[in-house]
VMD Tcl script that builds the backbone (N, CA, C; Angstrom):
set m [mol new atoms 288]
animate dup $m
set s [atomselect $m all]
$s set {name element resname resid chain x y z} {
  {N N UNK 1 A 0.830 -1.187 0.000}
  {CA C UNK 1 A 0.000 0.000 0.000}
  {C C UNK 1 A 0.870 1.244 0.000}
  {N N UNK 2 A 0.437 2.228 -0.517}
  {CA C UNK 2 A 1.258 3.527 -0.346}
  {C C UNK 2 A 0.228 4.425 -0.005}
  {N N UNK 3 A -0.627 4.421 1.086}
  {CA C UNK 3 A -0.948 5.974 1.939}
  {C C UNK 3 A 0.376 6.577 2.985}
  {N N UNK 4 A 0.089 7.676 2.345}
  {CA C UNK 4 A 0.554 8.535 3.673}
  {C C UNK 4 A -0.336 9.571 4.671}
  {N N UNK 5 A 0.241 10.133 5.760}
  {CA C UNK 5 A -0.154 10.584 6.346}
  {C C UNK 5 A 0.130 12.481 6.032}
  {N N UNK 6 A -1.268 12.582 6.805}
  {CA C UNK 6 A -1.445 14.527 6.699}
  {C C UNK 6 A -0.183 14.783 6.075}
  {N N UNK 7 A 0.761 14.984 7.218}
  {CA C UNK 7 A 1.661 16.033 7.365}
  {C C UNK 7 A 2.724 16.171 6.050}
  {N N UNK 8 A 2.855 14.464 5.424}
  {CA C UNK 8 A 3.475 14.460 4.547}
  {C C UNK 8 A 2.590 14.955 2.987}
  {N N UNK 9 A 1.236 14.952 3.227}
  {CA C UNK 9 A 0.718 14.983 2.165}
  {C C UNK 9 A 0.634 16.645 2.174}
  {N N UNK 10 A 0.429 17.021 3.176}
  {CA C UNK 10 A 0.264 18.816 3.104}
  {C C UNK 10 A 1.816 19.371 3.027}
  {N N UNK 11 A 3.166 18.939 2.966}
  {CA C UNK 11 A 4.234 19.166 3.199}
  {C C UNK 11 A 4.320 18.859 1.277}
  {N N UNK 12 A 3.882 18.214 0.604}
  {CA C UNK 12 A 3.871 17.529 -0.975}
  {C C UNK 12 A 3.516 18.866 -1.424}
  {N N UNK 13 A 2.043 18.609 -1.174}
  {CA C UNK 13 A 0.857 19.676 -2.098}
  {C C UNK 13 A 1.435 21.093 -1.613}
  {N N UNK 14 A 1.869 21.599 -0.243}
  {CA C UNK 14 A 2.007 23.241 -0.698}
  {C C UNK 14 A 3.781 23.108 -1.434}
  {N N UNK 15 A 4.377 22.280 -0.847}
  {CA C UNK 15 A 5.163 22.549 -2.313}
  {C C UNK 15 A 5.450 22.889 -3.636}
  {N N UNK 16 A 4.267 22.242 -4.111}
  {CA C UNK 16 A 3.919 22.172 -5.492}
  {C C UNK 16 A 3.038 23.302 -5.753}
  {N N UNK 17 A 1.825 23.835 -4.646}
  {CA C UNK 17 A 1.492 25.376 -4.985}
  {C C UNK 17 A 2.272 26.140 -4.912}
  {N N UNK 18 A 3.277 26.049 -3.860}
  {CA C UNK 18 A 4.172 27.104 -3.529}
  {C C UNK 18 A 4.847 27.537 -4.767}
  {N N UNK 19 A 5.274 26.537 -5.740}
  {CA C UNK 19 A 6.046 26.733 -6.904}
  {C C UNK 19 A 5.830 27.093 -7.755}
  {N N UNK 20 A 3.917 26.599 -8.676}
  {CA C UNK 20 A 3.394 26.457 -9.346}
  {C C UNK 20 A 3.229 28.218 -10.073}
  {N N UNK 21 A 2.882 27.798 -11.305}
  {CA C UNK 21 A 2.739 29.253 -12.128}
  {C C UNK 21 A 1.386 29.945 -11.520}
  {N N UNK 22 A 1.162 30.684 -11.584}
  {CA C UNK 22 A 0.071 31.474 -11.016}
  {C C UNK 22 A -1.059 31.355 -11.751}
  {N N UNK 23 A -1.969 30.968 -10.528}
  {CA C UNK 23 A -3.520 30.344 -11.835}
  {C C UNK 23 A -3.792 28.820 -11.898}
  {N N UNK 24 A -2.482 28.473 -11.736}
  {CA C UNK 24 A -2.434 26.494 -12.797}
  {C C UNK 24 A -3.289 26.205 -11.319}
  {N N UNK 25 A -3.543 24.683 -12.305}
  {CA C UNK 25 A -4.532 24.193 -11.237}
  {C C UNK 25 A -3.921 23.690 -10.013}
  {N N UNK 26 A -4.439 23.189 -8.893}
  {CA C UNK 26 A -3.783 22.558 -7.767}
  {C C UNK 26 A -4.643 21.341 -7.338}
  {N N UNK 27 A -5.701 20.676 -8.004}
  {CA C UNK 27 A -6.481 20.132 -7.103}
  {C C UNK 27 A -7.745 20.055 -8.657}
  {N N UNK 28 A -7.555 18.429 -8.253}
  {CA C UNK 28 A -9.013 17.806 -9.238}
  {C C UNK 28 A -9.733 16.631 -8.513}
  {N N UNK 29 A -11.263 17.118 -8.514}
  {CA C UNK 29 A -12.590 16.413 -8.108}
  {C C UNK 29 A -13.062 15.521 -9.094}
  {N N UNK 30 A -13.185 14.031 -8.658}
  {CA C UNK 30 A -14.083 13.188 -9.483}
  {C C UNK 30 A -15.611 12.764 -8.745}
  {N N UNK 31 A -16.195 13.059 -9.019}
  {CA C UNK 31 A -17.421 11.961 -8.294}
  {C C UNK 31 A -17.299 10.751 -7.887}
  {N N UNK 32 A -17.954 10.071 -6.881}
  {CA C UNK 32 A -17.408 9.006 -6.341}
  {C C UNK 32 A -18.318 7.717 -7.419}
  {N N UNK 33 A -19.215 8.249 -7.584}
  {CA C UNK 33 A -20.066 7.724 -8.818}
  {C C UNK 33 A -19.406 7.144 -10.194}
  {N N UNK 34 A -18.980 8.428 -10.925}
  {CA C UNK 34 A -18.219 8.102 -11.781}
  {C C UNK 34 A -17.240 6.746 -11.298}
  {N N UNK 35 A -16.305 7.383 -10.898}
  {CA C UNK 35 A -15.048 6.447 -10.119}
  {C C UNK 35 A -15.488 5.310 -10.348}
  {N N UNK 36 A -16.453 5.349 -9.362}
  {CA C UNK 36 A -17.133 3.593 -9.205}
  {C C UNK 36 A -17.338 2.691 -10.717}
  {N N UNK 37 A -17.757 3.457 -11.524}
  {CA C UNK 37 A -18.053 2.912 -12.540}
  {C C UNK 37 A -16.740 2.394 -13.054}
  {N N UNK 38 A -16.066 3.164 -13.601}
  {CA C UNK 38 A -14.853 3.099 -14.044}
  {C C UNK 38 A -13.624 2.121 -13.544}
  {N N UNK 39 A -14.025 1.723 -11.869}
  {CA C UNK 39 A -13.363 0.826 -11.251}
  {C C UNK 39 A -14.348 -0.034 -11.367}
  {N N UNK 40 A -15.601 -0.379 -11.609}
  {CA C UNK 40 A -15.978 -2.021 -11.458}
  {C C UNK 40 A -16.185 -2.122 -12.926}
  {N N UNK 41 A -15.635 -1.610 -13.648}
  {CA C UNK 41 A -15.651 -2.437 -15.106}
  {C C UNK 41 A -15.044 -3.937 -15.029}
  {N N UNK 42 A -15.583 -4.343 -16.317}
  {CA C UNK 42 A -14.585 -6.223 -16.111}
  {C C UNK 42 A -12.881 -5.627 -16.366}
  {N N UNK 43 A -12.090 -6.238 -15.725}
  {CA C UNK 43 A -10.688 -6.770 -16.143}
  {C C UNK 43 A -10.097 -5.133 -15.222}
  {N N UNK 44 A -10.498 -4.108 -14.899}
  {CA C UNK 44 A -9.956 -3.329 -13.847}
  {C C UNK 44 A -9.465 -3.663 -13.032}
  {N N UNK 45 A -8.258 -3.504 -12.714}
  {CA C UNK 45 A -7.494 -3.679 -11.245}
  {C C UNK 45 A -6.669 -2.565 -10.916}
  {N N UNK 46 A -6.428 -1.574 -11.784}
  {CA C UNK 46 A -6.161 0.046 -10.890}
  {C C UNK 46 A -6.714 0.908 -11.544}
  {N N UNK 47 A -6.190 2.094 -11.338}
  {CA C UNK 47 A -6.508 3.428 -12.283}
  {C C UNK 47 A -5.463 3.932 -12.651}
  {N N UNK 48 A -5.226 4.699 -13.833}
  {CA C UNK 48 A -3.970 5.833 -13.641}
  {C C UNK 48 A -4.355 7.162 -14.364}
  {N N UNK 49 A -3.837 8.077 -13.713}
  {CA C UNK 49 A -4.396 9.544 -13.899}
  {C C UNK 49 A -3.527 10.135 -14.880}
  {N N UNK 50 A -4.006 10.487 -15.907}
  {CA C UNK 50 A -2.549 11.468 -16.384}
  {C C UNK 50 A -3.294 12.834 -16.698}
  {N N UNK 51 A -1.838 13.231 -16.713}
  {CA C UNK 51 A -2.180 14.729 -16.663}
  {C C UNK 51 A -2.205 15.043 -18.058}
  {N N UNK 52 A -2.932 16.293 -18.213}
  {CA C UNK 52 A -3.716 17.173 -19.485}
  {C C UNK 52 A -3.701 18.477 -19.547}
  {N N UNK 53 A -4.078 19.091 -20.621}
  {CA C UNK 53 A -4.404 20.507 -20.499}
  {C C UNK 53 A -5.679 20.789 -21.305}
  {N N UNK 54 A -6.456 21.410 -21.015}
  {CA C UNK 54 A -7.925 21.877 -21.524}
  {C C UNK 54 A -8.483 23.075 -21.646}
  {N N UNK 55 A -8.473 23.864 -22.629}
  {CA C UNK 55 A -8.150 25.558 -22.955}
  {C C UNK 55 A -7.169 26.082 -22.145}
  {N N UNK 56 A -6.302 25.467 -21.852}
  {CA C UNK 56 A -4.983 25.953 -21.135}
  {C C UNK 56 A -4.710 25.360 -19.920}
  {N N UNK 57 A -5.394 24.925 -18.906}
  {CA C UNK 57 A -5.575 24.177 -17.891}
  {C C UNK 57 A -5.328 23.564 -17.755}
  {N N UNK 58 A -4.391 23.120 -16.684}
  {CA C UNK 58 A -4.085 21.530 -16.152}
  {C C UNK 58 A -5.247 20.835 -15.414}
  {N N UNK 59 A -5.148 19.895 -15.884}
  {CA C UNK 59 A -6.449 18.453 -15.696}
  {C C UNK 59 A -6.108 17.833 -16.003}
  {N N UNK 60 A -6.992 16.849 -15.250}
  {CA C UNK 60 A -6.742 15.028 -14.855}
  {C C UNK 60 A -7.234 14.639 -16.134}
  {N N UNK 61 A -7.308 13.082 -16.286}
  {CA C UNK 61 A -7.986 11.889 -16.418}
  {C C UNK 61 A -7.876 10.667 -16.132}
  {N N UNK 62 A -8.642 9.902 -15.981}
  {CA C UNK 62 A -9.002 8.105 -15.216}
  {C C UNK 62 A -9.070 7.463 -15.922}
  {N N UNK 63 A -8.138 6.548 -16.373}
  {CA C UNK 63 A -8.512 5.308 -17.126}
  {C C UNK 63 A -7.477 3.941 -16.002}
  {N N UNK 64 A -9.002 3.011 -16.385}
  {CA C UNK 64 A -8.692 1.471 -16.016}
  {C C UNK 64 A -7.234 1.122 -16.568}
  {N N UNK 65 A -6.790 0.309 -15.334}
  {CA C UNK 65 A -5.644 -0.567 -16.023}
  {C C UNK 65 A -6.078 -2.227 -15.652}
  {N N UNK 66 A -5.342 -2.735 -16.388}
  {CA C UNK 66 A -5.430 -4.310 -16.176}
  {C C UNK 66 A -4.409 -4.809 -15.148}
  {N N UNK 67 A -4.465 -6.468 -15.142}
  {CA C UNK 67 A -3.679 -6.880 -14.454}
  {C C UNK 67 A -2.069 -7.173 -14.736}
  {N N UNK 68 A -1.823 -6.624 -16.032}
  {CA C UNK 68 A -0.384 -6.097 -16.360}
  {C C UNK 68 A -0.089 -5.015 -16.440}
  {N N UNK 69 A -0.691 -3.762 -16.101}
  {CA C UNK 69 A -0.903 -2.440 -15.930}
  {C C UNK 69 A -0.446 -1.401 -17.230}
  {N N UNK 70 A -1.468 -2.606 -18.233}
  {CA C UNK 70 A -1.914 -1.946 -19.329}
  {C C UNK 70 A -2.964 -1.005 -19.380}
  {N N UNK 71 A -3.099 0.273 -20.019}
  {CA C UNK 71 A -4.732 1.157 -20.121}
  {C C UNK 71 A -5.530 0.319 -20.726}
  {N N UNK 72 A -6.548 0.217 -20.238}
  {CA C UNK 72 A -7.696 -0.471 -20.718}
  {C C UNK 72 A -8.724 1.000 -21.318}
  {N N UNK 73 A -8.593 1.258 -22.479}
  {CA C UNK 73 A -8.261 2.388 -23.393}
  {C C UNK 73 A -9.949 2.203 -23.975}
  {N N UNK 74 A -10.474 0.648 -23.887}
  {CA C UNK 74 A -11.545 0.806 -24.838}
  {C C UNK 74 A -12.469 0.828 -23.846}
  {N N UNK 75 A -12.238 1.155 -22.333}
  {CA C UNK 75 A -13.732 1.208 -21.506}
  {C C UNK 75 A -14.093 2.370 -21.314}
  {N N UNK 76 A -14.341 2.451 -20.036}
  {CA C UNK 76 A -14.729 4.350 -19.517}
  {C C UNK 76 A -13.477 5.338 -19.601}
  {N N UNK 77 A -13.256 6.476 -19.949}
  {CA C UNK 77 A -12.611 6.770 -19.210}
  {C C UNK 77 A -12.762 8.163 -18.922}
  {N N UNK 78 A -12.342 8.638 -17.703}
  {CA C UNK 78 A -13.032 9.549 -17.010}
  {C C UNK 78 A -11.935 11.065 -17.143}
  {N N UNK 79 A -13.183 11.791 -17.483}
  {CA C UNK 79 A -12.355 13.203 -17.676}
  {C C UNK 79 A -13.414 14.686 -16.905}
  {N N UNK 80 A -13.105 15.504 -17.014}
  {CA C UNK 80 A -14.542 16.580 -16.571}
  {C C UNK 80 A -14.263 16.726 -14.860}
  {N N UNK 81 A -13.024 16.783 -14.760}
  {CA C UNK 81 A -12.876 16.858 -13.131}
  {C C UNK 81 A -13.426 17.750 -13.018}
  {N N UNK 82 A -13.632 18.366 -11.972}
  {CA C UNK 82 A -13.849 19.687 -11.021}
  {C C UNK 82 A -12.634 20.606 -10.572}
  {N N UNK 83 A -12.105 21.284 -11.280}
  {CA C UNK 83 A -10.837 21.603 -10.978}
  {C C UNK 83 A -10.177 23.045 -9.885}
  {N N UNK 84 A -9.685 22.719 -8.998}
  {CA C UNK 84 A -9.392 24.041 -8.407}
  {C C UNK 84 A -8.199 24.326 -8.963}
  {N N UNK 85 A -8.159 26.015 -9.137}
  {CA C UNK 85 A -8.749 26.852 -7.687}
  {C C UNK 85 A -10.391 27.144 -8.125}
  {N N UNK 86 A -11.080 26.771 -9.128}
  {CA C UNK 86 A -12.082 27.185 -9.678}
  {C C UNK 86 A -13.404 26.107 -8.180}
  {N N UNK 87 A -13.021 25.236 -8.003}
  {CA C UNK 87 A -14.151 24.609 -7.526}
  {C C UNK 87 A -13.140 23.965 -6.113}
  {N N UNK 88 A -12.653 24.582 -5.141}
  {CA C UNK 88 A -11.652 24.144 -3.697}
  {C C UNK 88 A -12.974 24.454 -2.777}
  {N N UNK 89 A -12.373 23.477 -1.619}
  {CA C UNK 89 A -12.852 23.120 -0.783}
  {C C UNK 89 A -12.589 24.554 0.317}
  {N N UNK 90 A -13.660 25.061 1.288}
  {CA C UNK 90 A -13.551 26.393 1.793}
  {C C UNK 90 A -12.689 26.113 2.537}
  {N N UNK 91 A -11.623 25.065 3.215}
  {CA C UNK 91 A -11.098 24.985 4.103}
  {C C UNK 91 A -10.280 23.852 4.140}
  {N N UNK 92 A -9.137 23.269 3.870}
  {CA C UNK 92 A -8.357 22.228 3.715}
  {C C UNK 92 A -6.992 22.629 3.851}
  {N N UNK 93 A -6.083 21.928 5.076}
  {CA C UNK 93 A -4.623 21.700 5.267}
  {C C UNK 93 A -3.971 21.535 4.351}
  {N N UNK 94 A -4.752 20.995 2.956}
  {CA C UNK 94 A -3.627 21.001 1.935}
  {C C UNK 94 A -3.602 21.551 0.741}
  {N N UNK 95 A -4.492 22.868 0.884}
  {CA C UNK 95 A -4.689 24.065 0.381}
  {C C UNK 95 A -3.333 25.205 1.220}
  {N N UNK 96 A -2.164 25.795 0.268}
  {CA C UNK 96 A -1.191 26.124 1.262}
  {C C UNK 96 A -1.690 27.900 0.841}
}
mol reanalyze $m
mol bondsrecalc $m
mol representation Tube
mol addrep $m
């Protein structure tokens, strides 16, 4: 498993705002809905996110991988995050 804890994760993320160009995004929302879908497809066993740009914007996307951690390219795959700073949470430690 690879969780970590708070301190290291808020010590990551304001790094990366701290640095970041002014404006770029910091932070993308999926529905837990979506997600779900996208993880109980057949032959899913992770996700991987890559990064994008969308009228200038950095953004996510979700696509299934298999059990050789190939993209599984022909199922869902999930884009349309919620992206801050446009849509942040009023109050979060890992907002720096």
């Amino acid at each position: 498993m690879a969780f970590i804890n708070l301190a290291e994760a808020t010590e990551m993320t304001h790094e990366y705002q701290n640095n970041a160009p002014v404006g770029e995004s910091i932070a993308a929302t999926f529905k837990k809905e979506e997600m779900a879908q996208l993880i109980n497809q057949a032959g899913v066993e992770g996700v991987r996110m890559y990064f994008a740009r969308t009228e200038g914007n950095l953004t996510l996307f979700v696509v299934g991988t298999d059990d050789e951690n190939q993209d599984l390219t022909d199922g869902l795959i999930l884009d349309y995050a919620s992206i801050c700073p446009h849509y942040c949470p009023p109050s979060s430690p890992l907002i720096a």
